[in-house]
N, C-alpha and C positions, 0 to 999 in steps of 0.2 A: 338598852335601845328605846329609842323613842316609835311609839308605834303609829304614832301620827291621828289618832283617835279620841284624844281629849276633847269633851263634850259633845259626844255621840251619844245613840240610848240605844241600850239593847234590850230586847225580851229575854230571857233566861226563864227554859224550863227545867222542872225537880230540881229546882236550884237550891232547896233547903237542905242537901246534904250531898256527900261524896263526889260523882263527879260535875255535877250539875253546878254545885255550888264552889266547886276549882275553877270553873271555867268565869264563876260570877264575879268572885274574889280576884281573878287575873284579870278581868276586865277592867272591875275598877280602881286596883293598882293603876290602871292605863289611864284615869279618867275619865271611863266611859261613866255614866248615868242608866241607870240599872232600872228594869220592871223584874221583877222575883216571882215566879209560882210554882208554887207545890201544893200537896194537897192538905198538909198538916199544918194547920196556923201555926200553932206552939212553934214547933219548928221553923217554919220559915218568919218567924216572928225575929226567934233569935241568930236568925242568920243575915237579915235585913238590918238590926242593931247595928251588930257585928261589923261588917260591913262599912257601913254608915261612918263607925266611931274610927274604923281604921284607915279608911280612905276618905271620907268627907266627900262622897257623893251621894247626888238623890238618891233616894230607894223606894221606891213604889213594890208592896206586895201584894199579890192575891192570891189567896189562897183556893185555889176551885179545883177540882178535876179537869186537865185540858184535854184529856180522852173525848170526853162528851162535848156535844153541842153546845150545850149551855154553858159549861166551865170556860169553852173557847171563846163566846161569846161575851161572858164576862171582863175576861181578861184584854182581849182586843180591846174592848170599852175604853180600862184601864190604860192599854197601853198608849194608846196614842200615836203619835208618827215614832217609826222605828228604823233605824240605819241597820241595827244588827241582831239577829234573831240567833238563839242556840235553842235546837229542839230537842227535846232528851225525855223518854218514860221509863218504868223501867220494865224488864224483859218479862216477860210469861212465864208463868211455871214449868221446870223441867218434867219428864215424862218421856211415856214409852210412844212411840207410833200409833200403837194398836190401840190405843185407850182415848184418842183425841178424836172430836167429833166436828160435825159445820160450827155449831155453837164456841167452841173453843179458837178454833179458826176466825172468826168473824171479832172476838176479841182483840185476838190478837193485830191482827191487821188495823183494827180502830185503834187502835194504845201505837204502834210502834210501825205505821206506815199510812192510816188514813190521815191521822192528826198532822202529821208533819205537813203532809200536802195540802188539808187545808190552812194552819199557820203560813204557810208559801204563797198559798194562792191570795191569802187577804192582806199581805204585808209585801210582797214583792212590786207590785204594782207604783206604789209609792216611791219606795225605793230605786223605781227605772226609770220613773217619773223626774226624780232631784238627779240620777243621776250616777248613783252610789250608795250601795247596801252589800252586806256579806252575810251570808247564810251558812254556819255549820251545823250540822244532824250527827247527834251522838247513837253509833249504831254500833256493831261490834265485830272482832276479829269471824263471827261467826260466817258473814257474806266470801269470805277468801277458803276458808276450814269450817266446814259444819262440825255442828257440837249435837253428835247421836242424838241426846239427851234434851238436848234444845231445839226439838225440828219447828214449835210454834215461831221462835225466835228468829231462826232459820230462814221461814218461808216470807216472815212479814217484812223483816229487815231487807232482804236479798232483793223485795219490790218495790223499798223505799229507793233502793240502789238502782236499780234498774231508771223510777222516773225519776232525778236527778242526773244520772248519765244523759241523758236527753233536756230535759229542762237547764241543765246550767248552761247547756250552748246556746238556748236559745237568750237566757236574760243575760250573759256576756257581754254582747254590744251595747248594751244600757249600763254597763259599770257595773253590773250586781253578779257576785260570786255565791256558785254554792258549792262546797267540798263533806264531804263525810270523815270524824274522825270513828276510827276501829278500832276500840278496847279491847285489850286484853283481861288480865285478872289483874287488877285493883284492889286496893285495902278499901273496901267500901262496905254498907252494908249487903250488898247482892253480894260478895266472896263470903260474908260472914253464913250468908244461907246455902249457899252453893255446899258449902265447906258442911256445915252443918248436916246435910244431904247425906255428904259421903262417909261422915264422921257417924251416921246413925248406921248405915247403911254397913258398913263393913266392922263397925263394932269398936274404934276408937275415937280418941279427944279430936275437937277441933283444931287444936292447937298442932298432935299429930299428922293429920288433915291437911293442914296449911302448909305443913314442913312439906309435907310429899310433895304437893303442887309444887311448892316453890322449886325443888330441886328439877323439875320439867322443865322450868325456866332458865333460859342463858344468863341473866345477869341473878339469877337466886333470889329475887325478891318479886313479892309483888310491885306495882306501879302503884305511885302517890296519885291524889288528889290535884295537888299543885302543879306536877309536871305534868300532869296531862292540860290541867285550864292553862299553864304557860304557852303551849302546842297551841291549843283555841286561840287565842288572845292574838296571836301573832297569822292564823287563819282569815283575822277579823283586821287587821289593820292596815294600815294604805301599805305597804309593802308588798303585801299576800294578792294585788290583783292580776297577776298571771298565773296568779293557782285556781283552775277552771274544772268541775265535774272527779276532783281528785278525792280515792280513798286512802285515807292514812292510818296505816295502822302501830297503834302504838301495846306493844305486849311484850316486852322484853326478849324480843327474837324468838320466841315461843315458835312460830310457823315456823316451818325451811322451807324454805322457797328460796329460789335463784332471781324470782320477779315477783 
């Protein structure tokens, strides 16, 4: 299918691995023109090559923190006019309730609900301006099913959800979509630490670890990197503009739920 997005630009965040950089690599399959940032040059060095050589579009990288003020500001610099923004960090460390403090809290909500909303706030405007922009925020199956374990995750995420319920109605009539995709567990490096976790914790291999989860799972696998940025890509192109303020969750049936 043609997505109808050849020579568009998109921002792409933690784009230098897993599923940041699925969602980058489906894009510019599509012909989008790519801004790349992560925090690890080396890394998003060779994911910008990558990239480049296999679809022969621009590739602008920067590598900064876009948690902070100034990585944000940076990057914005770089980015220039932007049709399509993918906002992605990665999640807070797991833990107990009892052990988490303001400090921890105030983390988290900057990494995985303040950031996204200032990327929105400096890039949507333009976007409603021409006419035409798409916004996906990579958050996670946690907003639907809290994950014990994951309450920082939990509480930041569940607020990024919250203003996007309300903001995508509002920049709708401007042409500009915002939708949230919801991961499940992925072969990425956050499964290989999660995995890790549990593998210390109860006294086996990661490899056993990984079995167990999987078999939780309806279809036994974890999710790729590819079919989840396949999902994105198609969030992102002129077909997806009646999809308004929608969370998708993509985890292998993992939840049960009737809705």
């Amino acid at each position: 299918m043609d997505l109808g997005i050849r020579g568009k630009r998109a921002l792409v965040c933690a784009a230098s691995k897993g599923l940041g950089r699925g969602c980058a690599e489906a894009l510019a399959a599509a012909g989008v023109d790519l801004v790349l940032n992560a925090r690890g040059a080396e890394a998003l060095a060779e994911t910008a090559a990558a990239i480049r050589a296999a679809h022969g579009v621009a590739v602008t990288e920067v590598a900064a923190d876009i948690t902070t003020e100034a990585g944000r500001a940076e990057v914005l610099a770089a980015a220039g006019n932007i049709d399509i923004l993918v906002t992605n960090a990665g999640g807070p460390p797991p833990g107990l309730w009892s052990d988490w403090d303001r400090e921890d809290f105030i983390r988290a909500l900057d990494a995985n609900m303040l950031t996204p909303i200032a990327l929105m706030k400096a890039l949507m405007p333009a976007m409603m301006a021409r006419g035409w922009g798409r916004v996906v925020n990579i958050t996670s199956q946690s907003v639907k099913a809290p994950i014990a374990q994951l309450g920082l995750s939990n509480a930041a995420r569940a607020g990024l959800t919250g203003y996007v319920a309300g903001t995508s109605r509002q920049v709708a009539p401007a042409g500009v979509t915002i939708n949230n995709l919801l991961p499940g567990i992925h072969a990425t490096d956050r499964a290989d630490s999660l995995d890790g976790g549990v593998a210390k914790a109860q006294g086996i291999t990661i490899e056993e670890a990984r079995q167990r989860r999987a078999a939780t799972i309806p279809v036994r696998r974890y999710g790729t990197a590819a079919e989840f940025g396949a999902v994105c890509a198609f969030l992102c192109s002129a077909h997806a503009g009646f999809i308004v303020g929608q969370n998708i969750l993509l985890d292998g049936g993992a939840m049960n739920a009737t809705l």
